[in-house]
C-alpha positions, 0 to 999 in steps of 0.5 A, spaced: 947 380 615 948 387 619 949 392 615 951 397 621 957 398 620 957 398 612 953 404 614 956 409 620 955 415 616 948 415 616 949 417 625 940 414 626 942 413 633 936 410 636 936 405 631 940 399 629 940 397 622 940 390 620 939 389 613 937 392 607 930 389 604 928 394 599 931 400 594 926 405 590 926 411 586 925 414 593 928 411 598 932 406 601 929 401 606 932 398 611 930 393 617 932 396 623 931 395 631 927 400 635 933 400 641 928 402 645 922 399 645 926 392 642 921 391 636 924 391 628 922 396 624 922 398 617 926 404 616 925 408 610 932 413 608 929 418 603 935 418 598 940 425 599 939 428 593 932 428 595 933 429 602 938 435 600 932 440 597 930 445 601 923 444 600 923 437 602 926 438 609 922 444 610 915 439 610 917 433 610 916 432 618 909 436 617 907 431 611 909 425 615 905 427 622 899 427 618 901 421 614 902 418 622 895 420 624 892 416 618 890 409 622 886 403 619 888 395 619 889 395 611 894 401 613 902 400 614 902 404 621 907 410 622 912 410 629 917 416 628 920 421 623 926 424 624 927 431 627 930 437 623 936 436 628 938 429 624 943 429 619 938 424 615 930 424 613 927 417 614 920 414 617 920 409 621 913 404 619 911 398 622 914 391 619 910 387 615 913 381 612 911 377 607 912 379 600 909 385 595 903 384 591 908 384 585 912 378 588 905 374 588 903 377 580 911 375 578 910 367 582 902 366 580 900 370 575 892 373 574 888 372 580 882 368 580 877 373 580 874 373 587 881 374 589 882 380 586 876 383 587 877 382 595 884 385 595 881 391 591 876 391 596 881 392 601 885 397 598 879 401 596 876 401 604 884 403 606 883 408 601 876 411 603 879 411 611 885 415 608 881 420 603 876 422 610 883 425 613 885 429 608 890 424 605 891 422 598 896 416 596 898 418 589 902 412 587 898 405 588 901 400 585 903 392 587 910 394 589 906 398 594 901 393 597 905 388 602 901 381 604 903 379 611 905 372 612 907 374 619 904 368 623 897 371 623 890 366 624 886 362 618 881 365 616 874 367 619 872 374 621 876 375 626 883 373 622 888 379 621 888 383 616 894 380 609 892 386 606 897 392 606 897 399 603 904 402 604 907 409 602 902 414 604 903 421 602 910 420 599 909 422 592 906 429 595 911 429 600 917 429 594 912 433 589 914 440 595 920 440 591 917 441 584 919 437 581 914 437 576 915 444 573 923 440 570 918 435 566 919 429 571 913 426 573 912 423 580 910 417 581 909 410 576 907 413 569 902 406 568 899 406 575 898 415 574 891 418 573 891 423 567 889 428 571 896 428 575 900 426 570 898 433 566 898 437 572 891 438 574 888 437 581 889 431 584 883 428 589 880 422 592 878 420 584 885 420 582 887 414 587 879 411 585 884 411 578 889 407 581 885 402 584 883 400 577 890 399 574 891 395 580 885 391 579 886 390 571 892 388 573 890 383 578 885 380 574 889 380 567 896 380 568 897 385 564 897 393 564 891 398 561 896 402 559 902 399 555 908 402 552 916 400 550 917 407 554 915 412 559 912 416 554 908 412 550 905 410 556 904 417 558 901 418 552 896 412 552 893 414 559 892 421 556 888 418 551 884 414 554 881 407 553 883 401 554 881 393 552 876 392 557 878 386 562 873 381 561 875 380 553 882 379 555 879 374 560 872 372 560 873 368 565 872 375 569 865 376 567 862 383 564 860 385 572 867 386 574 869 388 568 864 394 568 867 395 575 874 397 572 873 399 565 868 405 570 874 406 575 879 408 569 874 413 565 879 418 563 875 424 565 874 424 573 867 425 573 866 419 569 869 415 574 866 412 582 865 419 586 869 416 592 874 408 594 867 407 597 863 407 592 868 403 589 869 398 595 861 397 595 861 396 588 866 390 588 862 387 595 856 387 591 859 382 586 862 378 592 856 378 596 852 375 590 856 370 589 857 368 596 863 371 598 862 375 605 868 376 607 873 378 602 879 377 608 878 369 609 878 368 601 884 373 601 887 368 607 885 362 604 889 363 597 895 366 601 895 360 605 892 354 600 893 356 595 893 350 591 888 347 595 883 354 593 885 354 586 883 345 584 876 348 587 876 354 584 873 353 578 867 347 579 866 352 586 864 359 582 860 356 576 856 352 581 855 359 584 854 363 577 849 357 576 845 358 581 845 365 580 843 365 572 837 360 573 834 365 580 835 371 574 832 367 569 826 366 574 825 372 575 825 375 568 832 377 568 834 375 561 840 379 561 843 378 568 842 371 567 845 370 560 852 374 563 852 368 569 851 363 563 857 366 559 862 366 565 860 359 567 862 358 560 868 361 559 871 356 565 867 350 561 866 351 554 864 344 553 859 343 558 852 341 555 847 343 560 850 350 560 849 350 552 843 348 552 841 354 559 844 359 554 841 356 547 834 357 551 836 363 554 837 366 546 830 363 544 826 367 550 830 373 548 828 373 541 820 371 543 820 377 547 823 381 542 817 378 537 812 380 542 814 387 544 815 389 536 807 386 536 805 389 541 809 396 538 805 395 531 798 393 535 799 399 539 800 403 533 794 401 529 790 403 535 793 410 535 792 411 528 785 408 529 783 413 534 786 418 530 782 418 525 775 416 529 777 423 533 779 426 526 772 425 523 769 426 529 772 433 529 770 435 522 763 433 523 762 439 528 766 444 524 761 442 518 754 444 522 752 437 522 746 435 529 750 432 535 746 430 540 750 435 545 747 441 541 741 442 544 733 444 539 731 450 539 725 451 541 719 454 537 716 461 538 710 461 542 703 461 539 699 467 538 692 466 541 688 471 536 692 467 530 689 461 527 691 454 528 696 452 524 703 448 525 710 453 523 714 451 518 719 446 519 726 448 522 732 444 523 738 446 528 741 446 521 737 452 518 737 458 523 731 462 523 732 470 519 731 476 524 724 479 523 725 486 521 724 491 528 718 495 528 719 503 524 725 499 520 725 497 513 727 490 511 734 490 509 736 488 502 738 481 500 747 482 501 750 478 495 754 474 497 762 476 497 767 472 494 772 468 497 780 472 496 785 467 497 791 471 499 798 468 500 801 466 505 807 470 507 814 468 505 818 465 511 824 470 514 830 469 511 834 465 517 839 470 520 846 468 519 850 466 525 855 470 528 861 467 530 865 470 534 872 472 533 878 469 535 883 463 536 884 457 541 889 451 542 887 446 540 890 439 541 888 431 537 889 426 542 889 419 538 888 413 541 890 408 536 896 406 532 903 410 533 905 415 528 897 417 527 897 423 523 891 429 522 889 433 517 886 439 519 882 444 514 886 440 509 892 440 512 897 434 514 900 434 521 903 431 527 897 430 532 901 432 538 901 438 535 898 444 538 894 447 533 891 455 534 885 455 530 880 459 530 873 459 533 867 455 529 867 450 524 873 446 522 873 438 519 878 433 522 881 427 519 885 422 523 890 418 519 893 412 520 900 410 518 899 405 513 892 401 511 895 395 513 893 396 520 888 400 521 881 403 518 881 410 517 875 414 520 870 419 517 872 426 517 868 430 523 867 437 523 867 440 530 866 447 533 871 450 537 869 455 542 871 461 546 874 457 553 879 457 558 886 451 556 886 447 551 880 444 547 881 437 546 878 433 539 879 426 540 880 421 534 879 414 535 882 410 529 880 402 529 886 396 529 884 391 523 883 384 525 888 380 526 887 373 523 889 366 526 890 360 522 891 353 524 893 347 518 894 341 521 891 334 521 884 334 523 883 333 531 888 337 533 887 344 536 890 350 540 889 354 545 892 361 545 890 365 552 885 371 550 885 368 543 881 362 546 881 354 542 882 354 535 882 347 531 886 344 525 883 347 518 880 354 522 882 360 522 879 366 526 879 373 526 882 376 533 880 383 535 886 387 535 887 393 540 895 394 539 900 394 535 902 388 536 899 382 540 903 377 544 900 370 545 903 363 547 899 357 544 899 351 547 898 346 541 894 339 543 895 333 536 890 329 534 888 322 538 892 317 537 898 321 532 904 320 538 905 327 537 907 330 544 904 337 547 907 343 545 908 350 546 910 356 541 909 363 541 904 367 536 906 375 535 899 377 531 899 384 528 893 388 525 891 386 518 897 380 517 895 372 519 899 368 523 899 361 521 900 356 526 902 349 522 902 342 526 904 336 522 
């Protein structure tokens, strides 16, 4: 439907709008065609109230021209940006239709692996382009990567690119107004990196951070940092830490999951240096497992899709077979038992990938045995040395012949002497001086007696001087809500910002109630001189969660991240948050006549939830 008319007061002449396709926080986007050049276009109107600060106006054709000379195939390519002349702020960007990486999230659900993988591929090479001309995207999420269905070919090397990265720059474009001094924050909270969210110095790491939200949620279907509003998600990233991927889905395998958990380190130092080294990282794996061109297996699962998915799982444990018995022929224990393991997670049954992973463990464990041996041998044939070289040294401050010590030669005989042979000496019993000529002989010395004096007491260890003064102090808690602290003895609220002085002071974090969690050990830590705020963490573990199955023998359930569990079991789930949402499927036992069925299980630490199958 042509809205033109509906919208005459927005006086963009040089295009023809003809239907709204999209409306964010920031703008509203239309579909539009380029009068001049007869092409359709997307129209990005930044709304009013945004477009009315003065900062924005003032910046926002610079800002889009260095946008604009950002051009790579994974990237939506700018065509214009208005002048100070029009009554509107708006860019004008190539069209790609298709639907948005939501969309497809929304329809499919986690991707197979590799195909995550090759569209993080994607959008980290897009991003190590940008990064190399200055330009920072701030905001990756799924609603800004577009997969283009617009008539491109089938596969192979040569197929044009499905993944696009949109929106460059348009977070700092909007940040000129200040906005974060009102407290808002620019940008999706879940997908932001900490050092954004708190003010800091924004860099290529941060969108490294980004893509690893990106990726988490691509491979799981769920976000790293979750909460029931804005702040507590806010919180939860400014904590740290999150549930590794591959213990929500081990059918991603530990590879990838070391990929992300590395993207999401907390701290910018911790995390890939640059998109590159994260787009190397995700190539290896794909490489390694037979993926050379990340874009055809991209285009292949857009196109046939459920074709790609029938062959997916008997395709990538073929490939992680063959991969496990290389390392293990090699000597690579470890590497191939992770092989075995994600094989096993899309066929837990199968015999011959038990027997690999069984036999696997007994050559480990006879590794082991050989490497403590030879430990223990290595050992005794060092004490052995030091004892042999311990004697040895003992015998030489003893005066005992060694043959390095050469005899001493006798005197030389005198001719007029008569023959007679000299007393016998050893080199044990040196000869006594002969008194020199006109000398009287010396007077026997009695010997004199040993004094044993005491050895000096050690000096008092001086006592350490510390330094005078105070410094804020702040006790993020990644755990439960409502955790408290108790600092010195005194209870508060961890958000708290605590004025402490400098040197030793102990902590203990508290959780809300002992249902749920496990109370840490106290910790004493040091507070020292420094710039901002010190940061003492504290950790506070979710008890287990149990599941229970009653029913008639034969039946199991499969409950998702859970995995299967059969009738008169129970199994203890690891929690990570408050509460864990899962849907069971419950198959009954052969030949009961009782039909498939779904329910749905909310788990809590330290509570059981029963599932009961008649």
């Amino acid at each position: 439907m042509s809205i033109a008319s509906a919208s005459p007061d927005l006086g963009i002449s040089k295009y023809e709008l003809l239907e709204e396709i999209g409306h964010g926080g920031m703008a509203t986007v239309y579909r539009a065609r380029d009068r001049r050049l007869g092409r359709d276009v997307a129209l990005k109107v930044i709304h009013r109230h945004l477009r009315d600060n003065p900062d924005v106006r003032a910046r926002f054709a610079s800002e889009a021209l260095t946008v604009a000379r950002v051009k790579h195939p994974n990237i939506v390519e700018v065509y214009d940006v208005s002048d100070d002349t029009e009554p509107e702020r708006y860019l004008v960007v190539e069209l790609v239709r298709g639907m948005t990486l939501r969309q497809l999230l929304a329809e499919a659900g986690p991707l197979p692996p590799e195909v995550a993988a090759s569209i993080g591929y994607e959008v980290a090479t897009a991003l190590a382009h940008a990064h190399r001309h200055g330009v920072i995207h701030r905001d990756i999420k799924p609603e800004n990567v577009l997969l283009s269905t617009d008539g491109v070919p089938t596969g192979g090397p040569s197929a044009s690119p499905r993944v696009k990265l949109t929106d460059f720059g348009i977070a700092k474009l909007l940040d000129a107004q200040g906005v974060t001094h009102t407290g808002q924050v620019l940008g999706s909270p879940a997908h932001m990196a900490p050092e954004q969210i708190e003010g800091g110095d924004v860099d290529a790491r941060s969108d490294v951070f980004g893509a690893g939200v990106l990726l988490y949620e691509m491979l799981t279907g769920s976000l790293p940092f979750e909460g029931k509003n804005p702040a507590q998600v806010l919180r939860r990233v400014l904590e740290g830490g999150c549930i590794p991927p591959d213990r929500i889905r081990p059918e991603i395998g530990s590879v990838y999951g070391q990929i992300v958990t590395r993207a999401l380190e907390r701290e910018p130092s911790g995390r890939y240096a640059s998109a590159t080294e994260l787009a190397e990282a995700l190539m290896n794996e794909l490489e390694s497992l037979g993926v050379t061109d990340p874009r055809a297996e991209i285009v292949q699962f857009l196109d046939e899709r459920s074709e790609y998915l029938a062959a997916y799982s008997a395709r990538i444990v073929q490939r992680l077979s063959q991969r496990a018995q290389a390392r293990r022929d090699q000597g690579d224990v470890i590497g191939s038992s992770v092989d075995y393991n994600r094989a096993l997670a899309y066929r837990p049954d199968d015999t011959i990938l038990l027997a690999e992973v069984a036999g696997l463990r007994r050559r480990r464990r006879v590794r082991k045995q050989i490497e403590i041996g030879l430990k223990i041998l290595g050992g005794a044939l060092l004490l052995s040395g030091l004892a042999f070289a311990g004697r040895k040294f003992l015998g030489q401050s003893a005066g005992a012949p060694t043959q390095a010590q050469p005899a001493q030669k006798a005197p030389p005989e005198k001719k007029d002497s008569p023959k007679s042979e000299p007393p016998a000496r050893t080199v044990a019993q040196p000869k006594e001086p002969l008194p020199l000529p006109n000398e009287p002989a010396a007077e026997p010395v009695p010997e004199t007696p040993r004094v044993t004096t005491k050895k000096p007491l050690p000096l008092a260890k001086p006592e350490r001087v510390v330094e005078e003064g105070t410094r804020a102090v702040r006790t993020p808690i990644a755990g439960p809500q409502n955790a408290r602290v108790r600092i010195d003895g005194e209870l508060s609220s961890w958000f708290q910002v605590h004025q402490l002085s400098y040197g030793p002071h102990v902590f203990e974090f508290i959780p809300p109630n002992a249902e749920c969690c496990e109370q840490p050990p106290p910790v004493t830590v040091e507070i020292v001189p420094g710039e901002g705020p010190q940061l003492v963490r504290g950790t506070i573990q979710f008890r287990d969660a149990i599941l229970r199955f009653d029913g008639p023998l034969g039946a199991r359930a499969t409950c998702g991240a859970a995995g299967s569990i059969v009738a008169g079991s129970s199994r203890a789930i690891r929690m990570s948050r408050p509460e864990e949402h899962l849907v069971c499927t419950i198959f009954p036992a052969p030949g009961s006549g009782s039909e498939t069925r779904q329910i749905d299980v909310d788990l809590r630490p330290g509570r059981t939830f029963t599932i009961v199958e008649r």
